[in-house]
N, C-alpha and C positions, 0 to 999 in steps of 0.2 A: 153656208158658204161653200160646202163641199160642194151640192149641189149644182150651183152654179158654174163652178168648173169645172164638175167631169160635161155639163148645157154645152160649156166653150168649148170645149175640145171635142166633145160630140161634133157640133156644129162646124169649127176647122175641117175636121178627117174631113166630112160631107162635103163641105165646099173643095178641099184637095181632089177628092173622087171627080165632081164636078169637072173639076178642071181639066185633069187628068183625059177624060172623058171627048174632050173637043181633039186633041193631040195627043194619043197615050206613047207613040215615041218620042217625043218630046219633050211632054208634060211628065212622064213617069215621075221623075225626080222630087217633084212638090209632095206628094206621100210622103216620102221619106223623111222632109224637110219639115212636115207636118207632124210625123208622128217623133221626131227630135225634140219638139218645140211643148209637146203632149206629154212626153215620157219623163217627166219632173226630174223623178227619183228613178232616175236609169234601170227600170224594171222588167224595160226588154230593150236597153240598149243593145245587147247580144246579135241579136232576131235582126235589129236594126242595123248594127253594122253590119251584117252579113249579106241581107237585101243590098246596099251601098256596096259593099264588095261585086255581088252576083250581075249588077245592072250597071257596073261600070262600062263594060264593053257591051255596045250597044247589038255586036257579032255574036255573042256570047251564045251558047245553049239555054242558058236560064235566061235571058233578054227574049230570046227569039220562043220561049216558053211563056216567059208575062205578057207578050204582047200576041203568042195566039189566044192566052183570055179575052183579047179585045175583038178578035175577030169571028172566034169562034163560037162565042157563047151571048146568048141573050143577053142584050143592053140591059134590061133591066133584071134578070136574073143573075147577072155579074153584078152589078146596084147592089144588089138587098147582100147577096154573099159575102162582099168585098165588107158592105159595114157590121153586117152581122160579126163576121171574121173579125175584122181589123179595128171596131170600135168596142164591139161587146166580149168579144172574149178574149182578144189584146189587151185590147186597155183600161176598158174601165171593171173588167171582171180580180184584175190582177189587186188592186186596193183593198175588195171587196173580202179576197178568199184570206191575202196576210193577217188583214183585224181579225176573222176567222180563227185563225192559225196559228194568232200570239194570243188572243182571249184562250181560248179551251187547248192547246199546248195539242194539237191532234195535225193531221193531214187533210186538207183540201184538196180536193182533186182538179186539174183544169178542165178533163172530160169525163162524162160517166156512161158507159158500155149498160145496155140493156136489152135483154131477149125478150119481145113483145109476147114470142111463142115458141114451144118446143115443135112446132107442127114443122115436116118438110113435106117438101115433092121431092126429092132426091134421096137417095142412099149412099152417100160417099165415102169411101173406104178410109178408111183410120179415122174417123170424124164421130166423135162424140156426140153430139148434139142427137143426130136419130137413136139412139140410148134411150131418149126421154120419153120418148112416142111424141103423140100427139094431144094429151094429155092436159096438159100445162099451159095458160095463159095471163099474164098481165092485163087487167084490165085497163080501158080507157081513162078511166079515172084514176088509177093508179098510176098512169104513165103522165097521166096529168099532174099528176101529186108529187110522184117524184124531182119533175122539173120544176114545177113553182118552189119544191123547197131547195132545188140546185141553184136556182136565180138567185133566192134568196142571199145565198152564199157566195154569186161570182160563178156561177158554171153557166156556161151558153152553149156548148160544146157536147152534143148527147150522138152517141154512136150505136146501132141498132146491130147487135147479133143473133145466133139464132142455136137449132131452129133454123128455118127460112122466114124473116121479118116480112117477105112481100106477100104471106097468107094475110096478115092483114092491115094491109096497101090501104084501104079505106080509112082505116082508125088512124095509120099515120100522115095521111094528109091533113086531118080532121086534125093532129097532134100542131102540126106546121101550120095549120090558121090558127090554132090559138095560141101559139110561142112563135109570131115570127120573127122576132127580134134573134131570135136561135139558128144555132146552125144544124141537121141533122144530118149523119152519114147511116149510111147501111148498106151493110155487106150484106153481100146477098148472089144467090147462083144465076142471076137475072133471067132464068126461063120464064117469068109472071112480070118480067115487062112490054107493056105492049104500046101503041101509038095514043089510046086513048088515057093510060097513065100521064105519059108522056108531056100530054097537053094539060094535066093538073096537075103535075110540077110545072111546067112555066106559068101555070096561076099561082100557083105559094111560094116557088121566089129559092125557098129554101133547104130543099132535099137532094143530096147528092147519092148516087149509088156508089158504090166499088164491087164489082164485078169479079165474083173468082175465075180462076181458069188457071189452069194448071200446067200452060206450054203449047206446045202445037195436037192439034186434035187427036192424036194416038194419046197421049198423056191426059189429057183431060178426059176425054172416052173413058178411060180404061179406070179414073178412079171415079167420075160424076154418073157413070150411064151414057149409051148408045147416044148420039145425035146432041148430048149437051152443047156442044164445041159449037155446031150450027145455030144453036138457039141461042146460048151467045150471043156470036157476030149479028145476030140478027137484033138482039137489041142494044149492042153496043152503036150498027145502024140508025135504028129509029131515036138513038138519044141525039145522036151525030145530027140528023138530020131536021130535029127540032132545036137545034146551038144549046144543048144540057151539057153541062158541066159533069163529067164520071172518070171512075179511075177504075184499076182493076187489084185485085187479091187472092196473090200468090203463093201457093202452102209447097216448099220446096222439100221431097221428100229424097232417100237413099235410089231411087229410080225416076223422077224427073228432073234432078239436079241439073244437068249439063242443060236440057233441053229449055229449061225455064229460065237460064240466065245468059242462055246464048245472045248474040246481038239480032241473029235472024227473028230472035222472039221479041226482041226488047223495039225492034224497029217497026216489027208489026202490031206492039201495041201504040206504037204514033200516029200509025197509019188508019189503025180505028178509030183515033179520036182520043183516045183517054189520055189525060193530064197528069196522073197522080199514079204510082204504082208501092203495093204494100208486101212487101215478100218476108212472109212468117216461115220459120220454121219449124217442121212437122214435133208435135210433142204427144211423147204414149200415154193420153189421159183415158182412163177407162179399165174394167179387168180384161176387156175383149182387147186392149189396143196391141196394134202390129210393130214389135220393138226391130225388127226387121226394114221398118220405113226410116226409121232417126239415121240424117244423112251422116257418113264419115268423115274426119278433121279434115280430109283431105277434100271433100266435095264442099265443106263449109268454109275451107281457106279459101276453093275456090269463087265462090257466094261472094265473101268478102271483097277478092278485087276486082272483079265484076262489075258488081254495082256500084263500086266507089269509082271506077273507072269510066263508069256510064256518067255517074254526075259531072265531068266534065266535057262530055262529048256530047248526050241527049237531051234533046228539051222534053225532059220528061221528069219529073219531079220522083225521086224512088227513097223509098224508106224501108232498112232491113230492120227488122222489128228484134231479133236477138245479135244482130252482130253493130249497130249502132249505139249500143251501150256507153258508148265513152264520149257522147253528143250532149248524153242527157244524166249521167253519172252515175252509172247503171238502173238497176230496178225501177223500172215507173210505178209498180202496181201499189195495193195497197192502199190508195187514195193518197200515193205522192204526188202522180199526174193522170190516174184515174183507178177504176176502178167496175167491179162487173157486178151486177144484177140478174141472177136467174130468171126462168119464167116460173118458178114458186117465190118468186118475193123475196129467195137470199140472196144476202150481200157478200157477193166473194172478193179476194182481195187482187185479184188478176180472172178475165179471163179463163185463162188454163189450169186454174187452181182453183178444185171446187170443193173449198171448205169454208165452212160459215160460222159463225156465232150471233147471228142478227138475221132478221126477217124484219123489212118493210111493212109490212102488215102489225107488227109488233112495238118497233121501233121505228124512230125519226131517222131520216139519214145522218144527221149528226150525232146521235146516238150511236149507230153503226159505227162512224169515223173512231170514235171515244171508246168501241170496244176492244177487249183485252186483243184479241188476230189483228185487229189492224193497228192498234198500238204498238203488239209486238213488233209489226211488220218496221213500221215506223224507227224504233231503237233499232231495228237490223240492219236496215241501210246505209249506206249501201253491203252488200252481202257479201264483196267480195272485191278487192283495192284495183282490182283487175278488169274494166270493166267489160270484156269482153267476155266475163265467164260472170255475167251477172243477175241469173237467175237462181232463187232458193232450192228451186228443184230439178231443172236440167242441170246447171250446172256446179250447184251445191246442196246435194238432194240432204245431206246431214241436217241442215238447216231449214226448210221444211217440216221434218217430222220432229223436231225439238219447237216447232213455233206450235204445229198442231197440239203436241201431247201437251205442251206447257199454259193453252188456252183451253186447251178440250171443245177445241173447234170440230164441227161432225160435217163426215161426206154429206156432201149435196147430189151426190147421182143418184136421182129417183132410183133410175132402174137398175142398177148393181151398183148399192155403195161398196167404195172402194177405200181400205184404207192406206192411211200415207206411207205407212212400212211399205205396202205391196206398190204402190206408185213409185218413192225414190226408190224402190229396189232396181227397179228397171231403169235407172236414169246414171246409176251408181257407174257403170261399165263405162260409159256413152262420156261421164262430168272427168272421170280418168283418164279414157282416152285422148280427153280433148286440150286438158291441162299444157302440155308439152306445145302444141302450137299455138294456142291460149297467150302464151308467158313468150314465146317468141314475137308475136306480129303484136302484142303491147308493146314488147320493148323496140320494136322497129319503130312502131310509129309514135313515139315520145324521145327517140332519140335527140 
């Protein structure tokens, strides 16, 4: 019986796309109306009312945003996205993960973060990943393995870090014909995109990049390497040019701040092409990392009005990844809303926190979920009522090193394990300083 009804509502969204499809300023609204009709038990009402908010004014930034996906991106590479997106890891993923979730009392993730490879071409300053060498790979089948048992569970949503993921660009198309019901993102410094990639993405439908860059070419220069900035643009072109859908990702440090959230910057990523912008902030992981880069309250208050002030003037879709905390009710990691995989097969519970009690190779991914680090991570959350100060270790490094000691979860830095004393030491100064404006711009904005 279940079956049958996630058939129908498959089959609805398809036919709203459809329709959608002959007049997308017009039609836009049947999505909507469809995924109302789809969303039983109000499971992304949320999500939904928000889209009805954002697409009311047909002038709007975000109107004039949904509707360059129609013009600018392959008919049918928007197709397979949109249902990938909006059937498989909307809706019918969301039933899948809760049974998940209330069976085994653990954390489901909606996306799962995975480095194919520790290998780069680049050496970029403050950036962990070249730490690992080149060393280290996931294999094909493993990355295969991973996702069938993500599907299993309701995850459609795999995000590729690194490492630079596009060393190997072959094995991940080859991932994309065989999961193409899936969505894949990867970040990536896009020097290894070329024209003939290009054209096998618009064969599988379903690979987006995001593109780091650091601000205008003196900033990115100075922390990716001579001439990056060019290679870039250049394959931010050739996506342009073939209608691919890409975004780009922004690591905002103590010396690109002002430059990376300028509007001069934020206007020339429109003008590239990119739809989607992800602006992280710089975090000291490693014993080599540069505490000198962690921006100031002051450069991060600025971050914050910024981009919040972007989202109602740019058709440009932007996500600050530690100052949007109170969007999603702080901490995602941990396998709340996702979760990272090294290129040795650990299972870390964010990203920027590379400590493990589980290998892939050992364990099942729901094994991982069920273990004691992501358990604990689990009862921790959210870490701190405040969600603008909602990380265990930038900005409550205490809690970090009582989740490690208390699981005897071990460094995953290959090449200089690092322990969690010597990591939040360095975050301690940074999670104090920040408190004071922290506890101001919450209580502004819940006023």
């Amino acid at each position: 019986m279940e079956s049958i009804k996630e058939m129908a509502i498959t089959l609805g969204i398809k036919g709203a796309l459809q329709y959608v499809e002959k007049d997308p300023e017009k039609n836009i609204g049947k999505i909507i109306e469809w995924l109302e009709k789809a969303d039983k038990d109000n499971t992304i009402s949320g999500q939904i009312n928000a889209a009805k908010s954002v697409l009311a004014d047909p002038n709007s930034n975000w109107s004039k945003l949904v509707y360059s996906l129609f013009t600018d991106i392959d008919s049918e590479v928007r197709k397979t996205l949109f249902e990938n997106f909006i059937v498989n890891t909307m809706v019918l993923s969301a039933k899948k993960r809760e049974k998940i979730m209330k069976e085994h009392h653990c954390n489901v993730p909606w996306a799962i973060l995975l480095d194919p490879t520790s290998a780069c071409n680049l050496k970029c300053t403050g950036c962990w990943a070249s730490e690992y060498g080149n060393r280290l790979n996931l294999t094909i089948d493993e990355i295969d393995d991973i996702i069938k048992q993500g599907k299993d569970m309701g995850v459609y949503m795999y995000i590729y870090t690194g490492g630079e993921p596009m060393v190997r660009k072959n094995d991940l198309l080859e991932i994309c014909r065989r999961h193409p019901d899936c969505v894949f993102l990867s970040f990536t410094n896009g020097t290894l995109i070329d024209d003939a990639f290009a054209k096998e993405m618009l064969k599988v439908k379903n690979f987006v990049p995001a593109i780091s860059i650091e601000g205008n070419e003196q900033a990115t220069d100075s922390r990716r390497g001579t001439g990056t900035y060019q290679k870039v643009l250049n394959a931010m072109s050739i996506l342009r040019e073939n209608k691919l859908p890409f975004g780009v990702s922004c690591c905002y440090t103590s010396f690109n701040a002002d430059s990376i959230s300028s509007e001069e910057f934020i206007d020339s990523l429109i003008d590239f092409g990119a739809k989607f912008a992800w602006f992280f902030h710089y975090m000291p992981v490693g014993n080599d990392a540069i505490v000198d880069l962690l921006p100031s309250p002051e450069q991060r208050e600025m971050l914050y009005h910024r981009i919040r002030s972007y989202r109602t003037t740019k058709p440009l879709f932007t996500i600050d990844f530690q100052n949007d905390g109170e969007y999603v009710g702080g901490c995602i990691a941990g396998g709340r809303n996702y979760l990272h995989i090294n290129p040795n097969g650990d299972v870390e519970p964010c990203v920027f926190i590379h400590y493990s009690d589980s290998n892939i190779r050992q364990k099942s991914l729901l094994e991982a979920f069920k273990s004691p680090l992501f358990m604990a991570y689990k009862e921790g959350q959210p870490f701190n009522c405040n969600h603008l100060r909602p990380c265990p270790m930038l900005e409550n490094p205490e809690k970090l090193r009582e989740i490690v000691h208390k699981t005897n979860a071990h460094s995953t830095d290959l090449q200089s394990l690092e322990s969690v004393d010597h990591l939040c030491s360095k975050c301690s100064l940074y999670a104090e300083n920040w408190v004071p404006t922290a506890e101001r711009l919450w209580k502004d904005s819940h006023k």
